[in-house]
Structure formats: structure tokens, C-alpha cells
PyMOL CGO cylinders between C-alpha atoms (Angstrom):
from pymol import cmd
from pymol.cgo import CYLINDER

trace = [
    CYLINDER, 5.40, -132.09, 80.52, 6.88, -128.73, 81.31, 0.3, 1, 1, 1, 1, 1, 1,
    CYLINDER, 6.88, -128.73, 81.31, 6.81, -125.67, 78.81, 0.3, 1, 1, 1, 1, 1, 1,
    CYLINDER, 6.81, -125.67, 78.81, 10.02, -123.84, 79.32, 0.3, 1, 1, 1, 1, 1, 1,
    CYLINDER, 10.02, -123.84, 79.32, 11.00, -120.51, 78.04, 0.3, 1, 1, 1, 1, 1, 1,
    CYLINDER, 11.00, -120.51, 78.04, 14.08, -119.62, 77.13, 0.3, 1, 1, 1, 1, 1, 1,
    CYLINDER, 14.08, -119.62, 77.13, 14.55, -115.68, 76.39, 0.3, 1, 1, 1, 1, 1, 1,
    CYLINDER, 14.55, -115.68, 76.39, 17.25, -113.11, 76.47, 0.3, 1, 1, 1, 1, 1, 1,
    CYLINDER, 17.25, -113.11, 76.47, 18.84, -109.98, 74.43, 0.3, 1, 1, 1, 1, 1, 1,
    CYLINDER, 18.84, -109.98, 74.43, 20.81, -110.74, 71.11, 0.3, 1, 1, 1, 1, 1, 1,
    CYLINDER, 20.81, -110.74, 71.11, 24.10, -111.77, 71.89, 0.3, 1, 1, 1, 1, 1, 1,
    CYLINDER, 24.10, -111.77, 71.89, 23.59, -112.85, 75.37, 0.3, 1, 1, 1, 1, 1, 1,
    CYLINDER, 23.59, -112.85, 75.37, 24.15, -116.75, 74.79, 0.3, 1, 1, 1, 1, 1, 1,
    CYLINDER, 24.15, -116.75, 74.79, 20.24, -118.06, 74.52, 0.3, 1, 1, 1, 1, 1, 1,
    CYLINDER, 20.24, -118.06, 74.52, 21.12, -119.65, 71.42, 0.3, 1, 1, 1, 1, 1, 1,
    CYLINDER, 21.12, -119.65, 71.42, 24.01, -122.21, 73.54, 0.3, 1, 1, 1, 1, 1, 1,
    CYLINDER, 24.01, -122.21, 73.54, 21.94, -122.44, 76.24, 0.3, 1, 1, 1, 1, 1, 1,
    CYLINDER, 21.94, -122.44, 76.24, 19.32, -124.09, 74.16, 0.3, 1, 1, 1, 1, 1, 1,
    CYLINDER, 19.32, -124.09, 74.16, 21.73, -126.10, 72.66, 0.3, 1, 1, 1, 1, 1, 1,
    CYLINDER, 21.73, -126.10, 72.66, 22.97, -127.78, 76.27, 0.3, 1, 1, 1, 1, 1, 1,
    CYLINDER, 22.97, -127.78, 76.27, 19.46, -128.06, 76.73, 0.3, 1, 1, 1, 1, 1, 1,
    CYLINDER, 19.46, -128.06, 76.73, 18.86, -130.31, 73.75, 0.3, 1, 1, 1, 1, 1, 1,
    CYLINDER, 18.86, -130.31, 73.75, 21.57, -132.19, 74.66, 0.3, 1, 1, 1, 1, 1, 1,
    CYLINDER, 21.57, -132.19, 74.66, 20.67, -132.78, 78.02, 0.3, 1, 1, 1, 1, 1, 1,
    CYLINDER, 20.67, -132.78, 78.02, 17.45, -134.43, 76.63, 0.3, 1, 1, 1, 1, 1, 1,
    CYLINDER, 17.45, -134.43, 76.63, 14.91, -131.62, 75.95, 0.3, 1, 1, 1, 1, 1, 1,
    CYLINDER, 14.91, -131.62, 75.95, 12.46, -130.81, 73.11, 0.3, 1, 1, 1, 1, 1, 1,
    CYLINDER, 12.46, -130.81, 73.11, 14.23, -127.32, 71.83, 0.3, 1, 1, 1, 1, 1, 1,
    CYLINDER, 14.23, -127.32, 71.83, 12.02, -125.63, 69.59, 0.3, 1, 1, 1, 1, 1, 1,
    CYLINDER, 12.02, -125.63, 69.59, 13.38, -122.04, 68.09, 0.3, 1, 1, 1, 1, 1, 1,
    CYLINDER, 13.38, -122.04, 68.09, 10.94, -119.61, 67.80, 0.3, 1, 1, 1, 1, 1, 1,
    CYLINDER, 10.94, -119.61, 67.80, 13.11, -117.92, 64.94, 0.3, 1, 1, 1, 1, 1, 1,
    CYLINDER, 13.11, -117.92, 64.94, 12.95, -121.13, 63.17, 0.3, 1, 1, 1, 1, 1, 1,
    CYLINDER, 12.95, -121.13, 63.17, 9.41, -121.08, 63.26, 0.3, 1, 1, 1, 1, 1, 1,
    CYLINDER, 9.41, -121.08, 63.26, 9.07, -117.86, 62.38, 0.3, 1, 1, 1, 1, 1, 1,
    CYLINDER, 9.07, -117.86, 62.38, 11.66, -118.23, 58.89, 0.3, 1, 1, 1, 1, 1, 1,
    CYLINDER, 11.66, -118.23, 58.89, 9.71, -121.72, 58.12, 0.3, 1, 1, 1, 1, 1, 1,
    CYLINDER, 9.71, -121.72, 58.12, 5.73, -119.66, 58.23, 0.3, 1, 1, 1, 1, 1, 1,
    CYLINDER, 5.73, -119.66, 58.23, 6.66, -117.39, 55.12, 0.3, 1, 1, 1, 1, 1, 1,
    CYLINDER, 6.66, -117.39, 55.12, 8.60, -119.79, 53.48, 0.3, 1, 1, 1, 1, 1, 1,
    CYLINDER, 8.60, -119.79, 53.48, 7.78, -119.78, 49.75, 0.3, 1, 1, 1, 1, 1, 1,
    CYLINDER, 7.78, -119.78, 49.75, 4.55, -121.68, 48.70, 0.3, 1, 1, 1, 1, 1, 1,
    CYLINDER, 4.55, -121.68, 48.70, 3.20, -120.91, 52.34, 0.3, 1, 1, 1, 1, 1, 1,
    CYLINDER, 3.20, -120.91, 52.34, 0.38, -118.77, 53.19, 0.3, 1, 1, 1, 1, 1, 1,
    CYLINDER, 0.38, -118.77, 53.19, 2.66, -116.47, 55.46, 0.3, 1, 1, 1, 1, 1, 1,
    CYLINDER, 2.66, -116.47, 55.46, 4.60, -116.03, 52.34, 0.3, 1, 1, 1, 1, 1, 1,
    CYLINDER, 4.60, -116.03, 52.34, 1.75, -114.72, 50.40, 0.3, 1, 1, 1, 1, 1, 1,
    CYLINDER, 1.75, -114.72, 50.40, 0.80, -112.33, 52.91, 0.3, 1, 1, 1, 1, 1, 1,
    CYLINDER, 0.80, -112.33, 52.91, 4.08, -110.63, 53.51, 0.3, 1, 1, 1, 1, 1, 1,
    CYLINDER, 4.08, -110.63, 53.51, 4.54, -110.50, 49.83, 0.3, 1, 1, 1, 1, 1, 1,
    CYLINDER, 4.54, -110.50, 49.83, 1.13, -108.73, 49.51, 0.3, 1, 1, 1, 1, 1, 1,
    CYLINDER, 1.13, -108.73, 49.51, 1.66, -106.30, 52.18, 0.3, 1, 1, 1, 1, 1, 1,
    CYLINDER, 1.66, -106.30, 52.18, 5.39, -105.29, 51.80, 0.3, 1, 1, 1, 1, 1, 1,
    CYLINDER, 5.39, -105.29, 51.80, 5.74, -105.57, 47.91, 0.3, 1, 1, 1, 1, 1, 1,
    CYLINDER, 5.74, -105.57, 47.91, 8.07, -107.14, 45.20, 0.3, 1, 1, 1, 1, 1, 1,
    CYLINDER, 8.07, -107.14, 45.20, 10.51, -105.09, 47.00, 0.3, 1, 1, 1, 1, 1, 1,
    CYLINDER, 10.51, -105.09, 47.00, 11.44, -107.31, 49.85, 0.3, 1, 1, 1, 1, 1, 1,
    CYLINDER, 11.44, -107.31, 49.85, 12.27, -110.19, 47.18, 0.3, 1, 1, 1, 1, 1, 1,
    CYLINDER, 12.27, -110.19, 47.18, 15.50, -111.35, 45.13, 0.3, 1, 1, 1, 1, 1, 1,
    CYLINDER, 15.50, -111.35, 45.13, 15.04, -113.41, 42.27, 0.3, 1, 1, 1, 1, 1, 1,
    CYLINDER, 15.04, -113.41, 42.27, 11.13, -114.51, 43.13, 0.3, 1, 1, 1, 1, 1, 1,
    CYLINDER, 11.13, -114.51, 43.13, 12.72, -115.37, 46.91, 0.3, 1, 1, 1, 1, 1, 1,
    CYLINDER, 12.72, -115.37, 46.91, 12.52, -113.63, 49.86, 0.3, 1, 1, 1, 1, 1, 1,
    CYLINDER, 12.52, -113.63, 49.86, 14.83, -111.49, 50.93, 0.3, 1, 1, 1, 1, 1, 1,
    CYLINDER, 14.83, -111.49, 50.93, 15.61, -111.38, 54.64, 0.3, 1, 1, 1, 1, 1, 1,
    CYLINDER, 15.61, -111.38, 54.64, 18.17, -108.43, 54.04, 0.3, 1, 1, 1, 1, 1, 1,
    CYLINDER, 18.17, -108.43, 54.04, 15.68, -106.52, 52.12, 0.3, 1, 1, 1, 1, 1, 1,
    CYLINDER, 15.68, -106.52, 52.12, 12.72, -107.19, 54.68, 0.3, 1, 1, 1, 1, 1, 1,
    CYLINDER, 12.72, -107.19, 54.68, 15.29, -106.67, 57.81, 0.3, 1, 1, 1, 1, 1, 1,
    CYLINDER, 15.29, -106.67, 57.81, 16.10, -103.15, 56.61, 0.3, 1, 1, 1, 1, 1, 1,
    CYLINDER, 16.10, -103.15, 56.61, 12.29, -102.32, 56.11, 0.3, 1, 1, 1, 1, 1, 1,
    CYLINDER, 12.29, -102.32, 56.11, 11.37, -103.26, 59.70, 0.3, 1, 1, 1, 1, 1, 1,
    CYLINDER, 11.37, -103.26, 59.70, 14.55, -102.37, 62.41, 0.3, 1, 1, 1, 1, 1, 1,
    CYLINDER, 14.55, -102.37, 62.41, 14.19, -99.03, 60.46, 0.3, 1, 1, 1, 1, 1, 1,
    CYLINDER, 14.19, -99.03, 60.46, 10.09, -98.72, 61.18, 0.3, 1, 1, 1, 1, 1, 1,
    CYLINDER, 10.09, -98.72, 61.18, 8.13, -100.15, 64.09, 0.3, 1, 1, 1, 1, 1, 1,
    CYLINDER, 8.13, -100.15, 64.09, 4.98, -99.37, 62.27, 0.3, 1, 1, 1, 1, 1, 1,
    CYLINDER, 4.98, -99.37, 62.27, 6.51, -101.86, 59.52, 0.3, 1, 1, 1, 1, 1, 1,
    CYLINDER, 6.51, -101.86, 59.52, 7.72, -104.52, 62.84, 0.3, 1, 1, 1, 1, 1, 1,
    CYLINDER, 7.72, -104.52, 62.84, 4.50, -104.71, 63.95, 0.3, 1, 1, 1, 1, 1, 1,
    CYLINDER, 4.50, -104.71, 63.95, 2.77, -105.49, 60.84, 0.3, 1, 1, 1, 1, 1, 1,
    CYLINDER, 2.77, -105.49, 60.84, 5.39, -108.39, 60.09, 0.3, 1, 1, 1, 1, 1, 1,
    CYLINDER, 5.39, -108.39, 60.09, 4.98, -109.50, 63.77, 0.3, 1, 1, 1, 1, 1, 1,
    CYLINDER, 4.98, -109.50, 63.77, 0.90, -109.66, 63.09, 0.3, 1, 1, 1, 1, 1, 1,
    CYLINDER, 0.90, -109.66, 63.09, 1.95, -111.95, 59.85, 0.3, 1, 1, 1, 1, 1, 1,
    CYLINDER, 1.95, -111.95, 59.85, 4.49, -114.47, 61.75, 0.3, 1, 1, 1, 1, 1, 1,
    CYLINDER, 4.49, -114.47, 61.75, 3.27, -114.73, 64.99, 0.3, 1, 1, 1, 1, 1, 1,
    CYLINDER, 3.27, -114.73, 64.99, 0.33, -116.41, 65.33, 0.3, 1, 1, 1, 1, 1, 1,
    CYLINDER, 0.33, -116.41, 65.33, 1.48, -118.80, 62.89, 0.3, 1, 1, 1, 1, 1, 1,
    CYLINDER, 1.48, -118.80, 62.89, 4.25, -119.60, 64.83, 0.3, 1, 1, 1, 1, 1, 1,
    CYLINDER, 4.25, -119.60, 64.83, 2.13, -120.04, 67.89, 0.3, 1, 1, 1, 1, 1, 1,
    CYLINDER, 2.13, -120.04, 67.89, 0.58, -122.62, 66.11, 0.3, 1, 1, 1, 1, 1, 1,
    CYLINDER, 0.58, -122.62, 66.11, 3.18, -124.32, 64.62, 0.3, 1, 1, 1, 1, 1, 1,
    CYLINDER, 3.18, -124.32, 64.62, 4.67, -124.27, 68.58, 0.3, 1, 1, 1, 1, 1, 1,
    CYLINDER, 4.67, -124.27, 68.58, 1.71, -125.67, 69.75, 0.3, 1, 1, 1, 1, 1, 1,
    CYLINDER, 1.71, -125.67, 69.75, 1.43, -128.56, 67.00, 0.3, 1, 1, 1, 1, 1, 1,
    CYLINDER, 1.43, -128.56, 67.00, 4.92, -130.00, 68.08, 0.3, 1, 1, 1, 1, 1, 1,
    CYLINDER, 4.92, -130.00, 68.08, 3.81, -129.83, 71.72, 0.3, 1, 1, 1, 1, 1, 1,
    CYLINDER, 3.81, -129.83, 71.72, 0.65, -132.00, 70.67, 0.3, 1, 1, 1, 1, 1, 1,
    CYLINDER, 0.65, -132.00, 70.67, 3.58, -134.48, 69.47, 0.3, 1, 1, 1, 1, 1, 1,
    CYLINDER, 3.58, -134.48, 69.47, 5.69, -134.30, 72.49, 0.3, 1, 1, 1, 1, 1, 1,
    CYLINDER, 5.69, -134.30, 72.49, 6.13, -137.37, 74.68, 0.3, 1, 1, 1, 1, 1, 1,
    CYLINDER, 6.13, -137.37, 74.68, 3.92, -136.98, 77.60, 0.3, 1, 1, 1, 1, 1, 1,
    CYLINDER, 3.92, -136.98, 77.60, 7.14, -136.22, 80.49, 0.3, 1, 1, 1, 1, 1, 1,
    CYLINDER, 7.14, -136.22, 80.49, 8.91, -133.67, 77.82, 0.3, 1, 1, 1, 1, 1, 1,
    CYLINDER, 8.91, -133.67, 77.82, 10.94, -130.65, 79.19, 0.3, 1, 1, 1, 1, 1, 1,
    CYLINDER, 10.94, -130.65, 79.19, 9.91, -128.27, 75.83, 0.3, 1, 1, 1, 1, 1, 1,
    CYLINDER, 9.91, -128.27, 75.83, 12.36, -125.25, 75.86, 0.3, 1, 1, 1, 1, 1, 1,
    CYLINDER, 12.36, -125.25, 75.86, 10.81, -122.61, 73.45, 0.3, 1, 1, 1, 1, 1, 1,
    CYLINDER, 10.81, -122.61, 73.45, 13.94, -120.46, 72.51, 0.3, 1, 1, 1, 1, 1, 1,
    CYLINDER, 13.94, -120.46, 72.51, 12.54, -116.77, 72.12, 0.3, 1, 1, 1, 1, 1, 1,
    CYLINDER, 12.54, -116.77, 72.12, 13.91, -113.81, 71.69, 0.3, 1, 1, 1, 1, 1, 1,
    CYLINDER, 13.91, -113.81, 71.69, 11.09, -111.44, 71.74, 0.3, 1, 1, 1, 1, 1, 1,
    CYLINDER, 11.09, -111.44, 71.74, 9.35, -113.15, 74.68, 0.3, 1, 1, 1, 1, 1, 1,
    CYLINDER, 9.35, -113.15, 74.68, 8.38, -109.71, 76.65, 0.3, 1, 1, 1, 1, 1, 1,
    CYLINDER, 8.38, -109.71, 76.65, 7.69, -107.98, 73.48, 0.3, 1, 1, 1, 1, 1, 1,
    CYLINDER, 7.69, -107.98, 73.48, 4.66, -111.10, 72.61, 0.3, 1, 1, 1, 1, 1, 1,
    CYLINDER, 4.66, -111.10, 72.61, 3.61, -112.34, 76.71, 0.3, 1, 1, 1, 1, 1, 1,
    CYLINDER, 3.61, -112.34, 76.71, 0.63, -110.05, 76.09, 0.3, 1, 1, 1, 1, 1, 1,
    CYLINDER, 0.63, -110.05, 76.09, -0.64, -111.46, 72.64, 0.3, 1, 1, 1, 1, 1, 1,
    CYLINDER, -0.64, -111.46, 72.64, 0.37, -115.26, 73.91, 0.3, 1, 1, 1, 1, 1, 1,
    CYLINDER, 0.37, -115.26, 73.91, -0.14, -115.34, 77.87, 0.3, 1, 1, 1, 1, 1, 1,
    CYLINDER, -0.14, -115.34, 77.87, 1.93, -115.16, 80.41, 0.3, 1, 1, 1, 1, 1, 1,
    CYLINDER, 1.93, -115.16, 80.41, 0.69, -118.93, 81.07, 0.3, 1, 1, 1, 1, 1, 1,
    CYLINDER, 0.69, -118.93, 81.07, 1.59, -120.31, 78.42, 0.3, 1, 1, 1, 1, 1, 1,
    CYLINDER, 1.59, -120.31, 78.42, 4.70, -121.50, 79.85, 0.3, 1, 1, 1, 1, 1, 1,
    CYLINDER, 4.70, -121.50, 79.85, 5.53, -123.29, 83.48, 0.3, 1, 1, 1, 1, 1, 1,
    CYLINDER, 5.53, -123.29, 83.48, 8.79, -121.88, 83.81, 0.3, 1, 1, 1, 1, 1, 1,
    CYLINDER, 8.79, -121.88, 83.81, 10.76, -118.48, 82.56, 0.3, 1, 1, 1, 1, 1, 1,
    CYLINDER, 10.76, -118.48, 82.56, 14.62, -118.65, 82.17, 0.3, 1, 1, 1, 1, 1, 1,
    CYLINDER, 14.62, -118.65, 82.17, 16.48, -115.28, 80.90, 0.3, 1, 1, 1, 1, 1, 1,
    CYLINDER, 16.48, -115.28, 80.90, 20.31, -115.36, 79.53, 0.3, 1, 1, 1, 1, 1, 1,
    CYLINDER, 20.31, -115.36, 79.53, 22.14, -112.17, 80.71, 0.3, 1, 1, 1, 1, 1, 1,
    CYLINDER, 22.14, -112.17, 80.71, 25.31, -110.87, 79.53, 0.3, 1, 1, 1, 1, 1, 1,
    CYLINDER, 25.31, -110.87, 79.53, 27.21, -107.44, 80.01, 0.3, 1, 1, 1, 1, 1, 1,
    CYLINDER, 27.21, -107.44, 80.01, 26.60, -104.86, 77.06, 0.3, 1, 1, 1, 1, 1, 1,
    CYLINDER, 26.60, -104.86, 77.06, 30.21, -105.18, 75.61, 0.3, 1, 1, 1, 1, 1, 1,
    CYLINDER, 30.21, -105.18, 75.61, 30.15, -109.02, 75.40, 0.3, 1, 1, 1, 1, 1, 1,
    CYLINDER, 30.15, -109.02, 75.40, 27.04, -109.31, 73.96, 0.3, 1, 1, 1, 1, 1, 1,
    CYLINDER, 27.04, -109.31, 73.96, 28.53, -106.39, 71.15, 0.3, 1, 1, 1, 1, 1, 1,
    CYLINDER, 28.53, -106.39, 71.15, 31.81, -108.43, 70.80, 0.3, 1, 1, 1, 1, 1, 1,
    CYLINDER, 31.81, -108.43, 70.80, 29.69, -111.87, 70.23, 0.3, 1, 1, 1, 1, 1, 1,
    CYLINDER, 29.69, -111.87, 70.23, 27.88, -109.98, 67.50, 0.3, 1, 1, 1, 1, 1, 1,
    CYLINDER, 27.88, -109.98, 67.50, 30.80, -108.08, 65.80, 0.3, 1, 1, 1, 1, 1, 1,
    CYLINDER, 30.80, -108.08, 65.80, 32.60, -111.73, 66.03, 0.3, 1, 1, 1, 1, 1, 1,
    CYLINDER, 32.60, -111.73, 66.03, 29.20, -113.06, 63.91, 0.3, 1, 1, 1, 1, 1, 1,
    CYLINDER, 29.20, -113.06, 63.91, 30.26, -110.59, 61.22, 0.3, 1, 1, 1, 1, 1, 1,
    CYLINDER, 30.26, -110.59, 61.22, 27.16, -108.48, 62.37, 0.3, 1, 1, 1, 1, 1, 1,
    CYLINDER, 27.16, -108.48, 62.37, 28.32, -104.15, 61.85, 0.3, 1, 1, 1, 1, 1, 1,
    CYLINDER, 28.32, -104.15, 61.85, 27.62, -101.72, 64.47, 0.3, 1, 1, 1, 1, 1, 1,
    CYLINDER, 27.62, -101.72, 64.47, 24.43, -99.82, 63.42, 0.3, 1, 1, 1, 1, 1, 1,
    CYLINDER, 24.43, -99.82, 63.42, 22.82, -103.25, 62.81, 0.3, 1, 1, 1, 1, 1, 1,
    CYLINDER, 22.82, -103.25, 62.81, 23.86, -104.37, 66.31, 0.3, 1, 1, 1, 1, 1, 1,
    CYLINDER, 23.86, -104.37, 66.31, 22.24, -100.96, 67.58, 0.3, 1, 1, 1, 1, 1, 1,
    CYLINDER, 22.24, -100.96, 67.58, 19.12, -101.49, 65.81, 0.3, 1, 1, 1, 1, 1, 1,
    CYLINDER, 19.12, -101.49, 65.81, 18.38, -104.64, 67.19, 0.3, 1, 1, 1, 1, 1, 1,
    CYLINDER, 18.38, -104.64, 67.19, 19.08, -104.13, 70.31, 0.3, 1, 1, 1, 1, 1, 1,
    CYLINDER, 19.08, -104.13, 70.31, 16.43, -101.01, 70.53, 0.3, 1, 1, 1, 1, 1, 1,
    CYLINDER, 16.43, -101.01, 70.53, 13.81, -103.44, 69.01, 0.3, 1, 1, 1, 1, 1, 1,
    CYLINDER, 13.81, -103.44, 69.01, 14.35, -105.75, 71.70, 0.3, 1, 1, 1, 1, 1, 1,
    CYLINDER, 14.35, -105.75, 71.70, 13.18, -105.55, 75.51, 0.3, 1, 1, 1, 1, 1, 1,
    CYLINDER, 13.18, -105.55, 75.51, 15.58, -104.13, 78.33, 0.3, 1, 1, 1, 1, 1, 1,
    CYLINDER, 15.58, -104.13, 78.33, 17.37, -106.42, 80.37, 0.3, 1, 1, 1, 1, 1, 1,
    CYLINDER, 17.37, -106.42, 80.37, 15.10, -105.35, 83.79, 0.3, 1, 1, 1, 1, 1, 1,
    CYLINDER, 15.10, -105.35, 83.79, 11.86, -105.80, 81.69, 0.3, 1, 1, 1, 1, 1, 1,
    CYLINDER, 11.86, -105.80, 81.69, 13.26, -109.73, 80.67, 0.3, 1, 1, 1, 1, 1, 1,
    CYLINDER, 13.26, -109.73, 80.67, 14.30, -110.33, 84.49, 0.3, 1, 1, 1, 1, 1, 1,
    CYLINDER, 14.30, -110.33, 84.49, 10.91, -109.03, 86.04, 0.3, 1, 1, 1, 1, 1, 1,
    CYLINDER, 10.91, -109.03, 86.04, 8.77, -111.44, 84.44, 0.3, 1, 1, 1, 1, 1, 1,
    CYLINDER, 8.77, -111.44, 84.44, 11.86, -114.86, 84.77, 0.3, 1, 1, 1, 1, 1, 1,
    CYLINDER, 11.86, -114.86, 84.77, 11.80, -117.53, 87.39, 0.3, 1, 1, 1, 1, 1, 1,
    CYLINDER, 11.80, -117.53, 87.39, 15.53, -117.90, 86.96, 0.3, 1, 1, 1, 1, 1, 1,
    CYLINDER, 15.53, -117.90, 86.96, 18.65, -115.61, 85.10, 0.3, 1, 1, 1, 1, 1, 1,
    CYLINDER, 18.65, -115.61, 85.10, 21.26, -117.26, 83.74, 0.3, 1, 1, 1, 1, 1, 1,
    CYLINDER, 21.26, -117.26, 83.74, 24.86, -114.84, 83.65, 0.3, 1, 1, 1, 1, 1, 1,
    CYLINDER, 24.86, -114.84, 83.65, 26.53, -115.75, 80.48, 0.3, 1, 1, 1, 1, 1, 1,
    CYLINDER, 26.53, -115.75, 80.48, 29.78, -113.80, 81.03, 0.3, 1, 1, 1, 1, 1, 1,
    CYLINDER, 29.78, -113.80, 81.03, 32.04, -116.52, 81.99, 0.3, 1, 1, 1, 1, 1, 1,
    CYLINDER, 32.04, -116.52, 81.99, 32.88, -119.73, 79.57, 0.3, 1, 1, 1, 1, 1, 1,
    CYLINDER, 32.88, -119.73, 79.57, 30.62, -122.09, 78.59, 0.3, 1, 1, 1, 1, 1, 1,
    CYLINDER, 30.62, -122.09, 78.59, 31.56, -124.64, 81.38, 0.3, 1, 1, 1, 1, 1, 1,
    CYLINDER, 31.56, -124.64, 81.38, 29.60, -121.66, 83.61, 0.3, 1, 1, 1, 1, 1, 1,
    CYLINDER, 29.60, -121.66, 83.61, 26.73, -121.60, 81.78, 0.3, 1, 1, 1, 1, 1, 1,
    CYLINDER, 26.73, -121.60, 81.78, 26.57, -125.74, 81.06, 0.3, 1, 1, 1, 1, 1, 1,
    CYLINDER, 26.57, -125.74, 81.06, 26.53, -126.00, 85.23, 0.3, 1, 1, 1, 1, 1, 1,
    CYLINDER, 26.53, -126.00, 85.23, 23.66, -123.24, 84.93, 0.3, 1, 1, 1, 1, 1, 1,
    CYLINDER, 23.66, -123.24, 84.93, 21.69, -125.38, 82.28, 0.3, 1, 1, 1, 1, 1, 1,
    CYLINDER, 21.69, -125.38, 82.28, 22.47, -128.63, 84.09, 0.3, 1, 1, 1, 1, 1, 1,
    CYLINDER, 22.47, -128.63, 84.09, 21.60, -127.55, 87.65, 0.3, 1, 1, 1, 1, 1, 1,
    CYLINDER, 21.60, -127.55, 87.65, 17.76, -126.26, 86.48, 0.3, 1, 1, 1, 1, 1, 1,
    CYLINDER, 17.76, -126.26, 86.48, 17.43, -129.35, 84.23, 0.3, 1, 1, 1, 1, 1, 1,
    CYLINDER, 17.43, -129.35, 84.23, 18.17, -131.79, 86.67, 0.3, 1, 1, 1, 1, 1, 1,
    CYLINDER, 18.17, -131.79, 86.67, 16.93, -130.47, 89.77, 0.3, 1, 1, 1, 1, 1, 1,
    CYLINDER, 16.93, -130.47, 89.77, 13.97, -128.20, 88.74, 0.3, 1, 1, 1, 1, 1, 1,
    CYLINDER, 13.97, -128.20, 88.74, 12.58, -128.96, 85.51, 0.3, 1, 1, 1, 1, 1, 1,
    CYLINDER, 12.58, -128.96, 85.51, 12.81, -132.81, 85.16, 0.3, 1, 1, 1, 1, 1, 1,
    CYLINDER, 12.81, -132.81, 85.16, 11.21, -133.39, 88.10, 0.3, 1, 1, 1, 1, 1, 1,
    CYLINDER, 11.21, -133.39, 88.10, 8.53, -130.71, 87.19, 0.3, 1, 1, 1, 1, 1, 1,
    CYLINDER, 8.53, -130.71, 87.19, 8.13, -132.66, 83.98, 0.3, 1, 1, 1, 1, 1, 1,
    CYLINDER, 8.13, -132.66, 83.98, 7.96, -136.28, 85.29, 0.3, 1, 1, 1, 1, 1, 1,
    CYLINDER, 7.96, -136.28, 85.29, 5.82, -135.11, 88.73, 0.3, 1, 1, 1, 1, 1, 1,
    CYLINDER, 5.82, -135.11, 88.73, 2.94, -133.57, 85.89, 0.3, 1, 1, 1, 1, 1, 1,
    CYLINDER, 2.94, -133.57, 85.89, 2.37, -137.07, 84.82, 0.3, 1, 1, 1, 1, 1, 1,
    CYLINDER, 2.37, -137.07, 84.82, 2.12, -139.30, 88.41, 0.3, 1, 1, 1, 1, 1, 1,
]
cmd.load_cgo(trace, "trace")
């Protein structure tokens, strides 16, 4: 087994490299997944956001990812606390679907805010670091095309990690300004020739 992650900035393509990953034959996990399923209703996580950000972050008894969004891109001291509710549960929950991995399983663990959490999880967690890349005005026109506006793109982007801090701690960058046929070859040279081996030489 080899523990992959797979990071880069919003917009930057993570989310289709995963997805040629999967296809390819690896275990994709999505860390933002995780972290929506933990404070689903009728979960503890829910309970706890509920009781530290108020009534005010629901609609209708449900939460409200609008609501909550605005509350913590607009306050770091309010990011922080949500982080301190959702990520260690979704460490867990990674780690449980590990457990159930096949023993030779490339695991790519698609994550966003991978610099912004190596301290809290370890840097060692994972065998192998892959960033996606792209230039400032794609990854703007991939997010405008998502219906995102501009001051939302802005404030995510400032919450997130610098290109230069996501390279320094990668084994490999993936440039995601071409098509997708570029960044399939990308996926399927590191899958085949890197990680696959990795994967199957870990149980000989």
C-alpha cells in the first residue's frame, strides 16, 4: 500500500486529477467529502458546530454551508475553530477506509488544505506528495465557469496556501494548463511507473 496525496489551490484541476486516478485503479478518498459527511445531521460533528456557531448557520433545522462559508472565509479566528471540529474527525474517518483497503492499494487522499493541516497530521502520514499547478487566470476562469463570483474566488484563495509553500513540501507537480490529455499522461506516467510499483513492492 501507498498513501498518496493529492493537493493543490482551488481551481487548479486536483479534483480531475483524482478522478483519472480512480479510474486508473486507485482508492480516491476526498478529504472535502469527509469533511461534509462528519457534521452531517444526527452526527456528533453536527452537534458541535451547531453549539459553537449558533442557530445562525442553519436553514430549516439543516445546515447551511452558505451561512457557515460566509462566517469563516470572512474570520480566521472562526476557520480555525471549524477546522478543530472537522478535522480530526476526518482523520479518522481517512484512516478507517485505509484499515479496509486491499493490502497493494494506491490510496490518493484528495486535499486541499494539505500545507495548512501537515503540522496537526504529519508530514508522514503519506509516502508520496503530488501538487496540481495552474496559472492564476485559469484557475479564476475555472471558478467563474463553476458559477463561483469574484470576491468569493478571492477569499478562498487567501485561505489557502501559496503555490511555493504547496511545491516545497511535493515529490512531484503536476501543470494543469494544457487539456486534459496533458494532465491524464501526468496521472498515468506516476501511476504506472512510480506508485504501483511502490504499492505492490510494500507487500513482497
Amino acid at each position: 500500500m501507498i498513501k498518496v496525496a493529492l493537493t493543490g489551490g482551488i481551481g487548479s484541476g486536483k479534483s480531475a486529477a483524482g478522478d483519472f486516478f480512480e479510474d486508473l485503479g486507485a482508492v480516491v478518498v476526498d478529504a472535502d467529502q469527509l469533511a461534509r459527511d462528519v457534521i452531517e445531521r444526527g452526527t456528533d460533528g453536527f452537534d458541535e458546530l451547531v453549539a459553537t456557531f449558533g442557530d445562525e448557520v442553519l436553514t430549516n433545522g439543516i445546515l447551511d454551508r452558505s451561512k457557515l462559508g460566509q462566517v469563516v472565509f470572512s474570520d480566521p479566528g472562526a476557520r480555525k475553530t471549524l477546522e478543530a471540529i472537522i478535522h480530526p474527525r476526518v482523520a479518522e474517518a481517512f484512516d478507517e477506509i485505509v484499515e479496509d483497503s486491499p493490502a497493494d492499494s494506491v490510496i490518493i487522499y484528495q486535499i486541499p488544505i494539505l500545507v495548512e493541516t501537515i503540522e496537526k497530521m504529519g508530514q508522514d502520514r503519506f509516502d508520496y506528495i503530488i501538487t496540481v499547478e495552474a496559472t492564476l487566470e485559469n484557475r479564476i476562469s475555472r471558478l467563474k465557469s463553476r458559477g463561483l463570483k469574484g470576491y468569493e474566488i478571492e477569499a478562498r484563495m487567501k485561505a489557502q496556501a501559496t503555490d511555493e509553500q504547496r511545491a516545497e513540501i511535493a515529490d512531484l507537480i503536476f501543470k494543469n494548463d494544457g487539456d486534459l490529455d496533458s494532465l491524464l499522461r501526468q496521472v498515468e506516467n506516476v501511476y504506472e511507473d512510480v506508485l504501483l510499483p511502490r504499492a505492490r513492492a510494500n507487500i513482497s
